[in-house]
C-alpha positions in Angstrom: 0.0 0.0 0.0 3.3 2.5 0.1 3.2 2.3 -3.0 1.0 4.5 -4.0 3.1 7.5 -3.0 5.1 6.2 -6.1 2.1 6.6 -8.2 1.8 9.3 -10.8 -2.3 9.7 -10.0 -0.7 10.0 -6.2 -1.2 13.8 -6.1 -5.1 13.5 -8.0 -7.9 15.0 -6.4 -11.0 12.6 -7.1 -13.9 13.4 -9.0 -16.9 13.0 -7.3 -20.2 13.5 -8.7 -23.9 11.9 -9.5 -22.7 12.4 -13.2 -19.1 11.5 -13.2 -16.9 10.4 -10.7 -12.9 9.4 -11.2 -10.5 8.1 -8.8 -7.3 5.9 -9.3 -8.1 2.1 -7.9 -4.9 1.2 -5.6 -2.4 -1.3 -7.0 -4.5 -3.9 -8.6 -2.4 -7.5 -9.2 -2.6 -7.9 -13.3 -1.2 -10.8 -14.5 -1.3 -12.2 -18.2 -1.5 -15.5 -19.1 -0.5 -17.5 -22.6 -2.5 -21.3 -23.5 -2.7 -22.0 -26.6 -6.4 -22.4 -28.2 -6.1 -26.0 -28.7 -4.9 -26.8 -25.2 -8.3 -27.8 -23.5 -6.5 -29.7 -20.9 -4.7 -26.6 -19.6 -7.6 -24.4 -19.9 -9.3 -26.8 -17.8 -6.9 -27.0 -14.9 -7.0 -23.4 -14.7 -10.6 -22.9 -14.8 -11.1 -25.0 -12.1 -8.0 -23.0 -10.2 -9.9 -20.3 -10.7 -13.2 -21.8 -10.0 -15.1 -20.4 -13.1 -14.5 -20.8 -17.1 -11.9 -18.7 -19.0 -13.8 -16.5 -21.3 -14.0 -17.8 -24.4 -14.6 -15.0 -27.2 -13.6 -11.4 -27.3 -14.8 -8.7 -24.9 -15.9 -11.4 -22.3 -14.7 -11.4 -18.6 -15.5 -13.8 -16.0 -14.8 -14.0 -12.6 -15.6 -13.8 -8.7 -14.7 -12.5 -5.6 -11.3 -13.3 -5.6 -9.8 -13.0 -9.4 -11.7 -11.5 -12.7 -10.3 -12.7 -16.2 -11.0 -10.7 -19.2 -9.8 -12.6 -23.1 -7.1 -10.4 -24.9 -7.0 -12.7 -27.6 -7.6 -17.0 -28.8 -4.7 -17.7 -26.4 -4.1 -14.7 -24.2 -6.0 -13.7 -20.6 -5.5 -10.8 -18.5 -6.0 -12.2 -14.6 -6.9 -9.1 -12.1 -6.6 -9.8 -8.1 -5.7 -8.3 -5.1 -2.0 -7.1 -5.0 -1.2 -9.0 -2.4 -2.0 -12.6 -4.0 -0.6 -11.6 -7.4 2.3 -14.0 -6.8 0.4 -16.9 -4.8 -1.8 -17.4 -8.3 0.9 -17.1 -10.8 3.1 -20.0 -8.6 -0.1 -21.4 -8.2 -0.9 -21.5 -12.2 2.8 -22.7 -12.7 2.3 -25.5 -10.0 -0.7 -26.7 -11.4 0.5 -26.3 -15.4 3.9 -27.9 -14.7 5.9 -28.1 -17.9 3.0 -27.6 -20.6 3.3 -24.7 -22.7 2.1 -21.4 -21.2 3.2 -18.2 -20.8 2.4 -16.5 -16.9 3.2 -13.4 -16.2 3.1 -10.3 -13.7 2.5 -7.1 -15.6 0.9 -5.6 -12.3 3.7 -2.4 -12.9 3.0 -2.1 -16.2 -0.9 -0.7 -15.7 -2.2 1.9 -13.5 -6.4 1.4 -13.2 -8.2 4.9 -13.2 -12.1 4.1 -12.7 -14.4 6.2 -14.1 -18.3 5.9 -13.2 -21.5 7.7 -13.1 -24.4 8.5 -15.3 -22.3 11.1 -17.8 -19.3 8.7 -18.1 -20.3 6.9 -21.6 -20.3 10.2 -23.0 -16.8 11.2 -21.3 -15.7 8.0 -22.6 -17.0 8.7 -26.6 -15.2 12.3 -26.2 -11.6 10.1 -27.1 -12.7 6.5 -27.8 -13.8 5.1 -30.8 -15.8 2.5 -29.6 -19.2 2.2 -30.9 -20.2 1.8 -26.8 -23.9 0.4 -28.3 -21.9 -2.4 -30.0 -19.1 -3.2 -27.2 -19.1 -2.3 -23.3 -23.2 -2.3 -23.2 -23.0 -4.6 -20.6 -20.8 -5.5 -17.2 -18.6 -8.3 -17.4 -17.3 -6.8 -20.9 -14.2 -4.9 -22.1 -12.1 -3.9 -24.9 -8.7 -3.0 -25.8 -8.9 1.0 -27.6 -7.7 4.2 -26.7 -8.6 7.5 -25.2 -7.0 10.3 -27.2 -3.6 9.1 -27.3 -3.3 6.7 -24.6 -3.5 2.7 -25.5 -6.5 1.8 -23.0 -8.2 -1.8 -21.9 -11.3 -1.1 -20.2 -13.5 -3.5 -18.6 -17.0 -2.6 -17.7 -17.7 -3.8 -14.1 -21.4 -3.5 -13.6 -24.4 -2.7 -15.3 -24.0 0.6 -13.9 -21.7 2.4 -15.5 -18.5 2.0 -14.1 -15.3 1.2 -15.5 -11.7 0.6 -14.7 -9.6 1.9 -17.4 -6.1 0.3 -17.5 -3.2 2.5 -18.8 0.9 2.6 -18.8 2.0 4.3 -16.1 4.1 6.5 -18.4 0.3 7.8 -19.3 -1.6 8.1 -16.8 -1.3 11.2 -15.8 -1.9 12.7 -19.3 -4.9 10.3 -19.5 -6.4 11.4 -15.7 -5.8 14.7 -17.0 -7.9 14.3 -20.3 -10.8 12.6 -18.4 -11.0 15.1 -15.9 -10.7 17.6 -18.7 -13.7 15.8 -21.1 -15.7 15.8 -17.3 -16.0 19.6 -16.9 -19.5 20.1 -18.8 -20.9 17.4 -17.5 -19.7 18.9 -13.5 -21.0 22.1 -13.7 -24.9 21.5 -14.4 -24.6 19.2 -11.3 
């Protein structure tokens, strides 16, 4: 948790309204994992690890209270989970994987996770993205990989309500908390 004073989002004020509210999520464990398509086997052991199913098509997530998996790709997962038991799962996955062919790895210091929410926050999103957000993130347990102005972006849509954690390089995260809180201004000052 001392980490965060490292943080470039460390000196952010929140955003904190019924129409749009931002805030940087404390360090979140990310961890990306590699099984081929065809390996069934080792997509099963790790489902049942995890105690729910891989996604299986693009823009799915699945998870529970402990872990939440969103598909990258045919072969590629991103694994969120508490900090702290970023490096129980991934010996974990390696235990249980043994010598197959896999690919586990942390990329927690690669990502910072801003979360953006409230009613206004699909149009603070469309301001930058080019999603069509009718077509992809219309429900929760969705996401997509884009970007926000300039920044490279995966965003996964954690409730029906709208509210989303945005993951970005730390190298942007400051320009993109910046552009958020920018696009956020009209919609702040009628509420």
């Amino acid at each position: 948790m001392s980490n965060n004073m490292f943080s470039p989002l460390s000196s952010k004020i929140a955003v904190d309204s019924k129409a749009v509210k931002l805030e940087s999520v404390s360090f979140v464990g990310k961890i990306n994992l590699r099984i081929k398509e065809e390996d069934s086997e080792s997509r099963k052991i790790v489902s049942e690890f995890l105690r729910y199913n891989l996604p299986n098509f693009s823009g799915e997530v699945q998870g529970n209270n402990e872990t939440r998996t969103a598909w990258l790709g045919p072969n590629e997962f991103l694994i969120h989970c508490l900090d702290s038991e970023k490096i129980n799962i991934i010996n974990k996955i390696r235990d249980i994987l043994g010598n197959g062919f896999y690919s586990v790895t942390d990329v927690s210091d690669y990502y910072i996770t801003i979360r953006l929410s409230g009613e206004k926050s699909i149009e603070v999103l469309s301001k930058g993205c080019p999603l069509n957000f009718k077509q992809y993130l219309n429900i929760k347990d969705s996401c997509a990989q884009s970007y926000i102005s300039k920044a490279s972006v995966f965003i996964d849509r954690l409730a029906d309500d709208q509210i989303f954690d945005i993951s970005v390089r730390w190298s942007f995260a400051e320009y993109l908390w910046d552009w958020l809180e920018d696009a956020s201004k009209e919609f702040l000052s009628s509420h």
